[in-house]
PDB file of the backbone (N, CA, C, O) and the ligand in Angstrom, with CONECT records:
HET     ZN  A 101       1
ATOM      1  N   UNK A   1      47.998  29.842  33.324  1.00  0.00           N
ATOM      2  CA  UNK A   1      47.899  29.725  34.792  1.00  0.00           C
ATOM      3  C   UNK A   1      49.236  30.097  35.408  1.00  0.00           C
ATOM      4  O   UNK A   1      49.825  29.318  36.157  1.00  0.00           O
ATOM      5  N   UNK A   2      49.788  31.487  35.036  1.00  0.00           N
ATOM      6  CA  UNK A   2      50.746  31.550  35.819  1.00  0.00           C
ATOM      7  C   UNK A   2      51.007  32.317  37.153  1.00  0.00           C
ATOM      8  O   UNK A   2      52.051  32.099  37.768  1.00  0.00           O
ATOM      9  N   UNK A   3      50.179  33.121  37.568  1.00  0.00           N
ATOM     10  CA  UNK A   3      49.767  33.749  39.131  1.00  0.00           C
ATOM     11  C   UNK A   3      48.942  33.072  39.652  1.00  0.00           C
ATOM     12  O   UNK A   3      47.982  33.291  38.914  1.00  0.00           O
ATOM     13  N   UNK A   4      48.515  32.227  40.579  1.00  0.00           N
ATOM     14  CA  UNK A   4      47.904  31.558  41.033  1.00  0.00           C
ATOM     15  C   UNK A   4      47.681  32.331  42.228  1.00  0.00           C
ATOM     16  O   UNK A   4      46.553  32.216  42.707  1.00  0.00           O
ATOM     17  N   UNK A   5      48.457  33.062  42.797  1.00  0.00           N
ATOM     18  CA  UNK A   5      48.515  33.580  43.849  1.00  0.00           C
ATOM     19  C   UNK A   5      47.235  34.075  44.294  1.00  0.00           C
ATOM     20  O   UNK A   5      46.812  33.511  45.303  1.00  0.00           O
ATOM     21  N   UNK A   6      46.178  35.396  43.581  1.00  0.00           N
ATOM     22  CA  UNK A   6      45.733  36.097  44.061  1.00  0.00           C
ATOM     23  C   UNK A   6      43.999  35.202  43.340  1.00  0.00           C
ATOM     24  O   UNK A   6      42.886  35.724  43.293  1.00  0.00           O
ATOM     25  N   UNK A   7      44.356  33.919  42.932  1.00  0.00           N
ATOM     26  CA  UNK A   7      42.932  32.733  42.330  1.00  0.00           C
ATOM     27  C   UNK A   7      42.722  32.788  43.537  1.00  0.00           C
ATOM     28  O   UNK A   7      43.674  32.764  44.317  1.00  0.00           O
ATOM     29  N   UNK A   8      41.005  32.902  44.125  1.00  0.00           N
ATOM     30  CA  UNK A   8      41.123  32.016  45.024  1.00  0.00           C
ATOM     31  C   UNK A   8      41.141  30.710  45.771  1.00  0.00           C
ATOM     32  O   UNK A   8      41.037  30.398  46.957  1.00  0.00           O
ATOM     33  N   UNK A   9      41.351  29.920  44.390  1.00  0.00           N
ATOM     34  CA  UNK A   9      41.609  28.750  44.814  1.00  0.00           C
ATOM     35  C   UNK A   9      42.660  28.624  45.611  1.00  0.00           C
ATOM     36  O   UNK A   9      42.343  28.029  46.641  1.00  0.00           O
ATOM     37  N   UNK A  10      44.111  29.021  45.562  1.00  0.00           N
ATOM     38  CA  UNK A  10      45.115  28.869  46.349  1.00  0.00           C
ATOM     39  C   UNK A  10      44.219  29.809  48.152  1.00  0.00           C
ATOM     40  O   UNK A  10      44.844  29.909  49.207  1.00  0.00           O
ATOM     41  N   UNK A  11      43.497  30.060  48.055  1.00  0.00           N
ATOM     42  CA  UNK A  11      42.798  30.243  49.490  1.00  0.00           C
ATOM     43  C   UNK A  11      42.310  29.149  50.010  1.00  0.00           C
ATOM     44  O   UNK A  11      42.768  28.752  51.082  1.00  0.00           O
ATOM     45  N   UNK A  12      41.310  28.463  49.371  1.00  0.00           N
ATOM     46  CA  UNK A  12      40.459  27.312  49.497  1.00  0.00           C
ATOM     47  C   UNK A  12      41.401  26.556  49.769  1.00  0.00           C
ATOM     48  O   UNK A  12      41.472  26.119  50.918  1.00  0.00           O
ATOM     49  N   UNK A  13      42.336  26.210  48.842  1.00  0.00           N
ATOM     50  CA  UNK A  13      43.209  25.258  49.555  1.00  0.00           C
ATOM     51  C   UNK A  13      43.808  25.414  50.326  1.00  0.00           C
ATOM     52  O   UNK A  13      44.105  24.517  51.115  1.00  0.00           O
ATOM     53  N   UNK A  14      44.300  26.820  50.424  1.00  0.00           N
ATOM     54  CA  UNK A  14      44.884  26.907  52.105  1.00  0.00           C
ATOM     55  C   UNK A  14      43.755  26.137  53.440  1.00  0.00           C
ATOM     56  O   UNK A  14      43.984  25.175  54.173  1.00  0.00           O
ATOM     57  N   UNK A  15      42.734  26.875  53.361  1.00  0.00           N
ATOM     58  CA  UNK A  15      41.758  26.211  54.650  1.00  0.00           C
ATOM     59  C   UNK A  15      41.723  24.787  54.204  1.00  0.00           C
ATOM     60  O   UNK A  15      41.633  24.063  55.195  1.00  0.00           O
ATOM     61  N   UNK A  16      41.761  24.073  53.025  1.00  0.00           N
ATOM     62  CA  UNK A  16      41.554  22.595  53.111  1.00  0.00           C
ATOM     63  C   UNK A  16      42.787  22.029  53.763  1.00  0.00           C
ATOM     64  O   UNK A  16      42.864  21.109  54.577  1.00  0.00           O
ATOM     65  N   UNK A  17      43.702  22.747  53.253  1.00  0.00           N
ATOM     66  CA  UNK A  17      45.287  21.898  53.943  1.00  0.00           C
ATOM     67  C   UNK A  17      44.969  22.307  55.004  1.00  0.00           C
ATOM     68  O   UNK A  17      45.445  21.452  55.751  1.00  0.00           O
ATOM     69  N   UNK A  18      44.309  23.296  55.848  1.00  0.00           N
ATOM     70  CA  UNK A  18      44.371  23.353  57.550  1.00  0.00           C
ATOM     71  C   UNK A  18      43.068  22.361  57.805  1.00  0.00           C
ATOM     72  O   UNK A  18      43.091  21.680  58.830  1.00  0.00           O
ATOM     73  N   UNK A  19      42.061  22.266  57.012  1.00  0.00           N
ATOM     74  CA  UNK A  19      41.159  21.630  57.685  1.00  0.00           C
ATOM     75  C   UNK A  19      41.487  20.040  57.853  1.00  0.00           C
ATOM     76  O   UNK A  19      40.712  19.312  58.473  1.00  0.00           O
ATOM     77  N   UNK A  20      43.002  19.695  55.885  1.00  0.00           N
ATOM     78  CA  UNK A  20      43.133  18.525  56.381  1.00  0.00           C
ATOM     79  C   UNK A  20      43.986  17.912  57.577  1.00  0.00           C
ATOM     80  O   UNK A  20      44.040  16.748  57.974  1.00  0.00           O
ATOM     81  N   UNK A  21      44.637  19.058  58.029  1.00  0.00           N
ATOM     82  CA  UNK A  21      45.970  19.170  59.019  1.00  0.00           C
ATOM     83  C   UNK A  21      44.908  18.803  60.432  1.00  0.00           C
ATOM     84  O   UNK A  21      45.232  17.906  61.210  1.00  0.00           O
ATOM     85  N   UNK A  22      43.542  19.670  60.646  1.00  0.00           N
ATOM     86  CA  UNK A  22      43.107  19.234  61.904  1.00  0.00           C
ATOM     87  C   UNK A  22      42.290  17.690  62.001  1.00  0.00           C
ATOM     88  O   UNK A  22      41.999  16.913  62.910  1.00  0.00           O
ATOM     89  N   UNK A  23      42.131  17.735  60.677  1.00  0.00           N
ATOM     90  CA  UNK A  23      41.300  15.991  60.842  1.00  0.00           C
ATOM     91  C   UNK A  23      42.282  14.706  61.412  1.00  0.00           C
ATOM     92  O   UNK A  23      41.995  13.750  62.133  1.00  0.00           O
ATOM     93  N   UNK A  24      43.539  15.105  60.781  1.00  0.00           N
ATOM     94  CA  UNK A  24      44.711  14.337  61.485  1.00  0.00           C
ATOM     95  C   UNK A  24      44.843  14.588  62.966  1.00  0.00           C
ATOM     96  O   UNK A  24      45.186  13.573  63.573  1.00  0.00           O
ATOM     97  N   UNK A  25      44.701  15.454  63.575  1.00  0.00           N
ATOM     98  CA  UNK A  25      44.873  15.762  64.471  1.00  0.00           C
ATOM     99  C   UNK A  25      44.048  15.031  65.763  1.00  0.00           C
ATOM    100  O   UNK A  25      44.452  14.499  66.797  1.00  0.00           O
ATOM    101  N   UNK A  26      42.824  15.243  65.253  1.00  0.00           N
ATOM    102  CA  UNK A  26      41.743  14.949  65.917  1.00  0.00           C
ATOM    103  C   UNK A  26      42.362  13.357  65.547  1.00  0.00           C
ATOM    104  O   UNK A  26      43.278  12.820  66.170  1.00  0.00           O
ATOM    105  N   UNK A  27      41.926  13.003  64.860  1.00  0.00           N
ATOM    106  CA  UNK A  27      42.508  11.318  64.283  1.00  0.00           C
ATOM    107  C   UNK A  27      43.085  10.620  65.603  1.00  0.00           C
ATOM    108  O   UNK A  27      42.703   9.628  66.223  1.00  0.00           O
ATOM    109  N   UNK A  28      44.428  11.744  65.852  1.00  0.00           N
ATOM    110  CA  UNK A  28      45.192  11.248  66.735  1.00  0.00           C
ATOM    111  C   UNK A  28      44.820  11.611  68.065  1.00  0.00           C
ATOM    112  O   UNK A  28      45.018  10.622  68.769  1.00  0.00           O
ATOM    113  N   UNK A  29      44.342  12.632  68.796  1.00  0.00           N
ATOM    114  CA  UNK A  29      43.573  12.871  70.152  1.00  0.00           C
ATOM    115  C   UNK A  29      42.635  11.521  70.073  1.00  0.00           C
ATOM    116  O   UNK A  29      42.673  10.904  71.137  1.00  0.00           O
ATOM    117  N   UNK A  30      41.826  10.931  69.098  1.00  0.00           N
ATOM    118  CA  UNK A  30      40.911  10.172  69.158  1.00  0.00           C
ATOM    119  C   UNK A  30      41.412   8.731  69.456  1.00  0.00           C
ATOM    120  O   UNK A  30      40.828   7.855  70.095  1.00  0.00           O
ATOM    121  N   UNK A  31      42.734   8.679  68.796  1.00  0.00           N
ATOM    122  CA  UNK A  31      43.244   7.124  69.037  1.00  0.00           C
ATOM    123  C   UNK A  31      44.380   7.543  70.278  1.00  0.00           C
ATOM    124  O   UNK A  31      45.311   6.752  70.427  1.00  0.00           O
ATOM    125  N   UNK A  32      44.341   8.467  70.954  1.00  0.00           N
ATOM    126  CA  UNK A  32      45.406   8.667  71.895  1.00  0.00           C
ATOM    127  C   UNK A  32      43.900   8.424  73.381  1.00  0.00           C
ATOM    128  O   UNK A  32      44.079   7.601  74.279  1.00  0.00           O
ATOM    129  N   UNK A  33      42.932   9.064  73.331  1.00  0.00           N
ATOM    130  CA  UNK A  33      41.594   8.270  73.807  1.00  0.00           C
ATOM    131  C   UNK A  33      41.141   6.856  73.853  1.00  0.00           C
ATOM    132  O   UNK A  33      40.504   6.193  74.671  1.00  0.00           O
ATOM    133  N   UNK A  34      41.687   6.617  72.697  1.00  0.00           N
ATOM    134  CA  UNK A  34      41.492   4.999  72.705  1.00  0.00           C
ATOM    135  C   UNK A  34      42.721   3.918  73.773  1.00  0.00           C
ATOM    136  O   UNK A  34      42.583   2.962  74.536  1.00  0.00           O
ATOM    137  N   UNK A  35      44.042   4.853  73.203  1.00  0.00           N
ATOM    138  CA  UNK A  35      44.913   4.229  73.780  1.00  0.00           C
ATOM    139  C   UNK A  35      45.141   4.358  75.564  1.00  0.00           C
ATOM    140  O   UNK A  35      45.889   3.677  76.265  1.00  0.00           O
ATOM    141  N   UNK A  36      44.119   5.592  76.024  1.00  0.00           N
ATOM    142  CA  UNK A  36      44.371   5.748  77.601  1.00  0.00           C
ATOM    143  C   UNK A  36      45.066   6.681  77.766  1.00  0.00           C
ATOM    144  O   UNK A  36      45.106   6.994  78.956  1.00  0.00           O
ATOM    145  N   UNK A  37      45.998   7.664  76.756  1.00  0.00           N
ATOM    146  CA  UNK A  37      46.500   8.476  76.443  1.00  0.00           C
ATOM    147  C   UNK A  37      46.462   9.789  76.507  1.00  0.00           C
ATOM    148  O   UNK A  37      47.401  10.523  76.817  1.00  0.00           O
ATOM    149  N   UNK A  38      45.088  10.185  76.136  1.00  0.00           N
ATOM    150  CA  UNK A  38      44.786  11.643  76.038  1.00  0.00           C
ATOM    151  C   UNK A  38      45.044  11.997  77.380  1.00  0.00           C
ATOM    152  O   UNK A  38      45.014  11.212  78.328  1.00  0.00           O
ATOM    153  N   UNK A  39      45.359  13.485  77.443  1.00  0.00           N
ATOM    154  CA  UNK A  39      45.275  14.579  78.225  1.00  0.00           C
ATOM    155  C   UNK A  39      46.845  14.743  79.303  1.00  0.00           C
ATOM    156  O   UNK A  39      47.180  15.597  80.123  1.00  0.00           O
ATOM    157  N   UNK A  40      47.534  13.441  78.785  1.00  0.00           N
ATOM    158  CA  UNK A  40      49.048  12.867  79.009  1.00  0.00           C
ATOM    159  C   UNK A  40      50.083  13.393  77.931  1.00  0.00           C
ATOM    160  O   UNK A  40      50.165  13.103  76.738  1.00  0.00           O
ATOM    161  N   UNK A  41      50.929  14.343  78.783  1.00  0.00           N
ATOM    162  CA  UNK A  41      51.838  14.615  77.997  1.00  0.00           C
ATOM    163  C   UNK A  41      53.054  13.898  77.396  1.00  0.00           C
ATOM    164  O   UNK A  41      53.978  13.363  78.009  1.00  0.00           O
ATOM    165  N   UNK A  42      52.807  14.025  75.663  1.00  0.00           N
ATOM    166  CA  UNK A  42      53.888  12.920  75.006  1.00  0.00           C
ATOM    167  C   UNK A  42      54.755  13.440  75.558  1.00  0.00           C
ATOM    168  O   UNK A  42      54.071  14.418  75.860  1.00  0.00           O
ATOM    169  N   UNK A  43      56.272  13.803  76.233  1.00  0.00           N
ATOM    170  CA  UNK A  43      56.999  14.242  76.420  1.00  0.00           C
ATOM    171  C   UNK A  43      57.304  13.861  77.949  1.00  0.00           C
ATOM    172  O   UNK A  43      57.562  12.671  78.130  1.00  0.00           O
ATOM    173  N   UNK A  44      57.310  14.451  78.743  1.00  0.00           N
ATOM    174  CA  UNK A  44      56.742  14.131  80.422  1.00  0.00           C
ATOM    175  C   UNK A  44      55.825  12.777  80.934  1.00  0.00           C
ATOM    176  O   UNK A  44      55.905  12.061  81.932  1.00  0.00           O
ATOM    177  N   UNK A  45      55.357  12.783  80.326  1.00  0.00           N
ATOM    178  CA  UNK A  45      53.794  11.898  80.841  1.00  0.00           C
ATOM    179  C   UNK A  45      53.091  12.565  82.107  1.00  0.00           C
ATOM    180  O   UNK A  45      52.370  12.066  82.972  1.00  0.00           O
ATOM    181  N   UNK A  46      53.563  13.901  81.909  1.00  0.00           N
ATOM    182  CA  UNK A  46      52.780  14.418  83.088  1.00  0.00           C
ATOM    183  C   UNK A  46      51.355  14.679  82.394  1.00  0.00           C
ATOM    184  O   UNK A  46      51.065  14.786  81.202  1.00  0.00           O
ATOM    185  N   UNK A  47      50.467  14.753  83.704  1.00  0.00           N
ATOM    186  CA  UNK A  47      48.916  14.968  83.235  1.00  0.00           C
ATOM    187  C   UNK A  47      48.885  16.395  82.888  1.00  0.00           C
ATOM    188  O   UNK A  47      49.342  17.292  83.598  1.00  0.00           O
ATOM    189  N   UNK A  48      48.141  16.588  81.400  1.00  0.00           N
ATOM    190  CA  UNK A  48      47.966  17.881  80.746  1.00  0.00           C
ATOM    191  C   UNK A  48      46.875  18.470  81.875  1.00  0.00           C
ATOM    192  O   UNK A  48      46.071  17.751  82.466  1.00  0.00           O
ATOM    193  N   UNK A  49      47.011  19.995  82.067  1.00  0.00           N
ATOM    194  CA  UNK A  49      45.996  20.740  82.898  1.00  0.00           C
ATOM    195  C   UNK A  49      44.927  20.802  82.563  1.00  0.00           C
ATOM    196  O   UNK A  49      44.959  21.188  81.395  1.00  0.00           O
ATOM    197  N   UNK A  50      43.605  20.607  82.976  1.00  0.00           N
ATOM    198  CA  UNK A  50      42.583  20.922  82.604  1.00  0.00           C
ATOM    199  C   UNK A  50      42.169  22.221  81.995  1.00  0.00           C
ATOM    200  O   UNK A  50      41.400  22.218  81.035  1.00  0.00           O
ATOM    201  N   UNK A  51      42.660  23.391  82.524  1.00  0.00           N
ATOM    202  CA  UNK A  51      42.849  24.472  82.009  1.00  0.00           C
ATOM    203  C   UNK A  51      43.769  24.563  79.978  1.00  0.00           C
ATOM    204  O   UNK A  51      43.635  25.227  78.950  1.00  0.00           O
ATOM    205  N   UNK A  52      44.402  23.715  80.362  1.00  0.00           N
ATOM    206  CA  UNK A  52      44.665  23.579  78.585  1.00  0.00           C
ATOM    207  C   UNK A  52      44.223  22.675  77.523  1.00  0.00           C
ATOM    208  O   UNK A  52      44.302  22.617  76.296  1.00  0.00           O
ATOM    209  N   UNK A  53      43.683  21.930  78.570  1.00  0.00           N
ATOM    210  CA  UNK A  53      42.840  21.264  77.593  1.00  0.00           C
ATOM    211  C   UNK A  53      41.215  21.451  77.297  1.00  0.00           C
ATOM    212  O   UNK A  53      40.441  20.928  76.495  1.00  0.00           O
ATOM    213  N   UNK A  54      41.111  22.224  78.099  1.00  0.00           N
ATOM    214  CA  UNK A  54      39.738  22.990  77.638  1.00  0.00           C
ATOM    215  C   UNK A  54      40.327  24.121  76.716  1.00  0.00           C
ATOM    216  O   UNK A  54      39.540  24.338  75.795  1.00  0.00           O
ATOM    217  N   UNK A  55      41.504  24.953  76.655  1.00  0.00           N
ATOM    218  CA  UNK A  55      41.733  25.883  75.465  1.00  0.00           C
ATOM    219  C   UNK A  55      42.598  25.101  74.478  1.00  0.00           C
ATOM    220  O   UNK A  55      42.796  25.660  73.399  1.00  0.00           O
ATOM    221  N   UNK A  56      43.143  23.904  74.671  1.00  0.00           N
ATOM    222  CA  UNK A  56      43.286  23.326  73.346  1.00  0.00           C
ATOM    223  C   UNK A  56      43.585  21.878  73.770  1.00  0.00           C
ATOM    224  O   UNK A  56      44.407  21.290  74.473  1.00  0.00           O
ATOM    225  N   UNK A  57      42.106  21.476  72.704  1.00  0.00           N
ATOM    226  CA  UNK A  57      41.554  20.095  73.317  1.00  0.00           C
ATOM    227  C   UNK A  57      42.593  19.148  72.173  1.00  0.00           C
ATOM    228  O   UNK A  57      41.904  18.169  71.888  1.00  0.00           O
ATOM    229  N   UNK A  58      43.549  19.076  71.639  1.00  0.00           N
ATOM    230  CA  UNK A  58      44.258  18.110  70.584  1.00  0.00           C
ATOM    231  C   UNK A  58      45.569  19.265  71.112  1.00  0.00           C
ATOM    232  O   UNK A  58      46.204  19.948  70.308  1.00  0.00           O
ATOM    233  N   UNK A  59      45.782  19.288  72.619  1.00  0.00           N
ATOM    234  CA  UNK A  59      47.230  19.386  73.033  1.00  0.00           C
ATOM    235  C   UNK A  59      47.808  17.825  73.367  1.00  0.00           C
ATOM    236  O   UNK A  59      47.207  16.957  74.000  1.00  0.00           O
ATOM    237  N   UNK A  60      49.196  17.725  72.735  1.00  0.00           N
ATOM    238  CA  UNK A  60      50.172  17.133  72.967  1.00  0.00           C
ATOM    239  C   UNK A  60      51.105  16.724  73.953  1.00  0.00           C
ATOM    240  O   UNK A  60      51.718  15.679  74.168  1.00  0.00           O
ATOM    241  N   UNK A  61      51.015  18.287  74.709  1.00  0.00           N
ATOM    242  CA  UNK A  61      52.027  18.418  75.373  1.00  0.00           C
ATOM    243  C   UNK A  61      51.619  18.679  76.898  1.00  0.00           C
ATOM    244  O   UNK A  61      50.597  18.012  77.063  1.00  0.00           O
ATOM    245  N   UNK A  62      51.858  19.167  77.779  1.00  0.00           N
ATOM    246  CA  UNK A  62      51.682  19.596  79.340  1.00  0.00           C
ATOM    247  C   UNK A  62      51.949  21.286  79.321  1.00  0.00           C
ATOM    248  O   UNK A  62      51.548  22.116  80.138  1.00  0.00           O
ATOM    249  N   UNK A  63      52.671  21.466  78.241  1.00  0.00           N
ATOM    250  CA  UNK A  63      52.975  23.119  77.768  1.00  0.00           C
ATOM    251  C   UNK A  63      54.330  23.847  78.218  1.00  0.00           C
ATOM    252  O   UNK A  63      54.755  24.927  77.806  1.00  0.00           O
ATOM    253  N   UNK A  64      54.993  22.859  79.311  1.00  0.00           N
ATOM    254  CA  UNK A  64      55.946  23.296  79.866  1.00  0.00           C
ATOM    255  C   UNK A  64      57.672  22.637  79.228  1.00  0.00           C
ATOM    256  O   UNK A  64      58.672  22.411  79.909  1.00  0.00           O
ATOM    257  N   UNK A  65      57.471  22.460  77.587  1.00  0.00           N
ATOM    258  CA  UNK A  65      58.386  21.930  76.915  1.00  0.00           C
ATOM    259  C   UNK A  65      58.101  23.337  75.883  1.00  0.00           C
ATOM    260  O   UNK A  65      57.423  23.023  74.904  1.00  0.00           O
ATOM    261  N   UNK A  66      58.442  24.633  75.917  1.00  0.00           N
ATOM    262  CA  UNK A  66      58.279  25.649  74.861  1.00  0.00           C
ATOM    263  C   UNK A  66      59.505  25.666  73.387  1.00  0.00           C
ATOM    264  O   UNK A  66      59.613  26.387  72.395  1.00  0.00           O
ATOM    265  N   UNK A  67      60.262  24.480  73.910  1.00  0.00           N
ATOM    266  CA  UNK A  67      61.197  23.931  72.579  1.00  0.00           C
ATOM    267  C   UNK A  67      60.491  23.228  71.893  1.00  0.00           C
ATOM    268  O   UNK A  67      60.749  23.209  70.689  1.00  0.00           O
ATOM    269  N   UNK A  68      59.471  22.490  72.351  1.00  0.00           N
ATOM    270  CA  UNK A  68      58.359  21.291  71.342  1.00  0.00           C
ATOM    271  C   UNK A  68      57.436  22.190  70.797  1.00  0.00           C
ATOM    272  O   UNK A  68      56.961  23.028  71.562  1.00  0.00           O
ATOM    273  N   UNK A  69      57.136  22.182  69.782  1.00  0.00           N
ATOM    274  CA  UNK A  69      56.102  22.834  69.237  1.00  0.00           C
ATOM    275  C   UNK A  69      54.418  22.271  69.169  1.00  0.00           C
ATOM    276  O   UNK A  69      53.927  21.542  68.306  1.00  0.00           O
ATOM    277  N   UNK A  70      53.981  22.661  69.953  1.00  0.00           N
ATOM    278  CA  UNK A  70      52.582  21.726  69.914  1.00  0.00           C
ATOM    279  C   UNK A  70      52.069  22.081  68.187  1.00  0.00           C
ATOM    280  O   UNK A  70      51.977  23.162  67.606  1.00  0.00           O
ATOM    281  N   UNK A  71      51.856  20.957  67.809  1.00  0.00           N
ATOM    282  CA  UNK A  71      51.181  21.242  66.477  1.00  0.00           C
ATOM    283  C   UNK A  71      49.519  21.279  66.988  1.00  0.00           C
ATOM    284  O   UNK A  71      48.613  22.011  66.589  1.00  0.00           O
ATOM    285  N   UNK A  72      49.507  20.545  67.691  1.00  0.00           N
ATOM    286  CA  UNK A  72      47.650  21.338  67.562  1.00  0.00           C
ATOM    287  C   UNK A  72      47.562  22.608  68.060  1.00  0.00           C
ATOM    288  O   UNK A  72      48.186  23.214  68.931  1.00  0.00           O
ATOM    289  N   UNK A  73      46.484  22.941  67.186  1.00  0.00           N
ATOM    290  CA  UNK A  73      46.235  24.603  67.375  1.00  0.00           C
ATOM    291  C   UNK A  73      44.819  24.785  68.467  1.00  0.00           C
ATOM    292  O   UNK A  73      43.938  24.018  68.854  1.00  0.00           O
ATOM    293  N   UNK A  74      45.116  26.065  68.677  1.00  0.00           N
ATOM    294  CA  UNK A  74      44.029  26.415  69.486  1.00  0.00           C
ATOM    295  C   UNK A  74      42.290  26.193  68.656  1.00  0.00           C
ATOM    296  O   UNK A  74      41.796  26.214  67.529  1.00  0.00           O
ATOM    297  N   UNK A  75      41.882  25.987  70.075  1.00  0.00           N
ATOM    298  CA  UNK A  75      40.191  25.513  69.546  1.00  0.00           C
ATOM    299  C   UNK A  75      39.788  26.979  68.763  1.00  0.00           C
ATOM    300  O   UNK A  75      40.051  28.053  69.303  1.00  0.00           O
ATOM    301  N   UNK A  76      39.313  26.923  67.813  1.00  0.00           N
ATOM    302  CA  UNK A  76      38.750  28.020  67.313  1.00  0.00           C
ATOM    303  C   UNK A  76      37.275  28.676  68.041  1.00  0.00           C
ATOM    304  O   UNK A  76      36.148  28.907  67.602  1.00  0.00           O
ATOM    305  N   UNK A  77      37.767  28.792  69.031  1.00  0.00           N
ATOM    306  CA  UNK A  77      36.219  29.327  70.282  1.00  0.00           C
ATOM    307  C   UNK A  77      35.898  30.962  70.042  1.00  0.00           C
ATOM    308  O   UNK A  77      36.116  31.839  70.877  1.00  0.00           O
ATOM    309  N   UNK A  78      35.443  31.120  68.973  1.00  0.00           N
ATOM    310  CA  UNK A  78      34.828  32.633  69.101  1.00  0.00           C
ATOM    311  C   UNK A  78      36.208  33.457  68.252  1.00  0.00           C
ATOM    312  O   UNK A  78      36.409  34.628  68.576  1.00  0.00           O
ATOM    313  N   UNK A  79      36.839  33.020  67.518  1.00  0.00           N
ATOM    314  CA  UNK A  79      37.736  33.665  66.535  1.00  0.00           C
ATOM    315  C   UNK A  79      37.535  33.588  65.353  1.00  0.00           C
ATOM    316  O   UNK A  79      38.159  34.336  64.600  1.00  0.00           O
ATOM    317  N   UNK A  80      36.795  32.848  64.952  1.00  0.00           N
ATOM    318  CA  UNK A  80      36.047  32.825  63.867  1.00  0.00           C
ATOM    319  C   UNK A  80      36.809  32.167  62.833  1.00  0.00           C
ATOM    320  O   UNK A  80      37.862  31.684  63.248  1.00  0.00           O
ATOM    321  N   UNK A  81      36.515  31.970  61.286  1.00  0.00           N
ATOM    322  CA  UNK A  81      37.051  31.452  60.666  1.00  0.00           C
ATOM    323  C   UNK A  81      38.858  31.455  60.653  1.00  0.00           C
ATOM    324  O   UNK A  81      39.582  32.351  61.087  1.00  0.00           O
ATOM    325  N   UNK A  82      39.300  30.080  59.975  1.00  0.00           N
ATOM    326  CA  UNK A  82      40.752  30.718  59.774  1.00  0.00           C
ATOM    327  C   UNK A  82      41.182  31.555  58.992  1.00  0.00           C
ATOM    328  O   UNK A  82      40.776  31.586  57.830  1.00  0.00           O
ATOM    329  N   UNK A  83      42.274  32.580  59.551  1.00  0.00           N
ATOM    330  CA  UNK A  83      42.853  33.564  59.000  1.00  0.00           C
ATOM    331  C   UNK A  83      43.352  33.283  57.546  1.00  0.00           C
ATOM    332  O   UNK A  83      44.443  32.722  57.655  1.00  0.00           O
ATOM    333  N   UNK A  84      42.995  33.445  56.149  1.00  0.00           N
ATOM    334  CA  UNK A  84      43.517  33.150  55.295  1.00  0.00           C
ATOM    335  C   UNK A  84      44.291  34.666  54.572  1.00  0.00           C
ATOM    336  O   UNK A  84      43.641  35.541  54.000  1.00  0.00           O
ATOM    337  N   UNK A  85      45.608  34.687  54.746  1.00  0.00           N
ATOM    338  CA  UNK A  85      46.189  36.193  54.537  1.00  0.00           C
ATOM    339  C   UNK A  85      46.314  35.710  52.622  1.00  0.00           C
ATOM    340  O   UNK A  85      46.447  34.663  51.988  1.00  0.00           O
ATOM    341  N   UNK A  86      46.201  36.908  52.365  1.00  0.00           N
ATOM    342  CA  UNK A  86      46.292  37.525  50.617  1.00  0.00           C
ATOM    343  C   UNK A  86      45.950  39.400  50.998  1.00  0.00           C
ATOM    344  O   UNK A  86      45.250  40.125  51.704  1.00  0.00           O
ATOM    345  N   UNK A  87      47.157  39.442  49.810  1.00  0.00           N
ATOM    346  CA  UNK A  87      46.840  40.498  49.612  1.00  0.00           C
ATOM    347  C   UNK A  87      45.045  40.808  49.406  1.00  0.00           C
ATOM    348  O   UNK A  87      44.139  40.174  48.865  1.00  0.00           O
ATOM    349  N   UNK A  88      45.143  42.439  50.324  1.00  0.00           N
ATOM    350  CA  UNK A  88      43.757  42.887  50.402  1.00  0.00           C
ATOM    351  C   UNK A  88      43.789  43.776  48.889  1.00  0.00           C
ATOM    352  O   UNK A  88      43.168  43.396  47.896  1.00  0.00           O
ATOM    353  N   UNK A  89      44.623  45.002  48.931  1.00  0.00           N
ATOM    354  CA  UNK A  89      44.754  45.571  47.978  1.00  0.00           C
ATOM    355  C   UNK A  89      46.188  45.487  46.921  1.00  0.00           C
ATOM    356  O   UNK A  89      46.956  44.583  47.253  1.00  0.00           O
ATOM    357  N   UNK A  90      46.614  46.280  45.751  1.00  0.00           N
ATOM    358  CA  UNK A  90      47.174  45.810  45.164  1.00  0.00           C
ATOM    359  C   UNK A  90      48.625  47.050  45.516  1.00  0.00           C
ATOM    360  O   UNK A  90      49.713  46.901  44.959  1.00  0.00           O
TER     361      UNK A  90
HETATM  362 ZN    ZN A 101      55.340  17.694  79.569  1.00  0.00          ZN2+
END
């Protein structure tokens, strides 16, 4: 087992580490809902725009901190699966 690289298991697990990265995510939009929280920017406490939280519903932020990195990612609305890059050819 010494190229693992081009198995595709090291794919699969790529989308599992993103799928387990968004379950956390959601986790936390869900208990940030609980807490009265959602749609409040950690940072500001200004109210997140409706406009970004309909294009990314597990935002963090208000968007106007571009030094913070929002870790939630955009809703996957019509982009289809995640991008898993590997070499195509050799
Ligand atoms: Zn803010």
């Amino acid at each position: 087992m010494a190229a693992v690289d081009d198995h595709p298991y090291a794919a699969y697990s790529a989308v599992l580490s993103d799928a387990e990265h968004l379950l956390d995510e959601i986790d936390d939009a869900l208990s940030r809902l609980e807490h009265g929280t959602y749609g409040t920017c950690e940072h500001c406490r200004a109210p997140i725009g409706a406009d970004r939280l309909a294009e990314l519903p597990l935002a963090r932020t208000c968007g106007s901190h571009p030094q913070l990195a929002d870790s939630a990612r955009r809703a996957p609305a019509g982009d289809g699966p995640v991008a898993v890059d590997g070499p195509p050819a050799r």
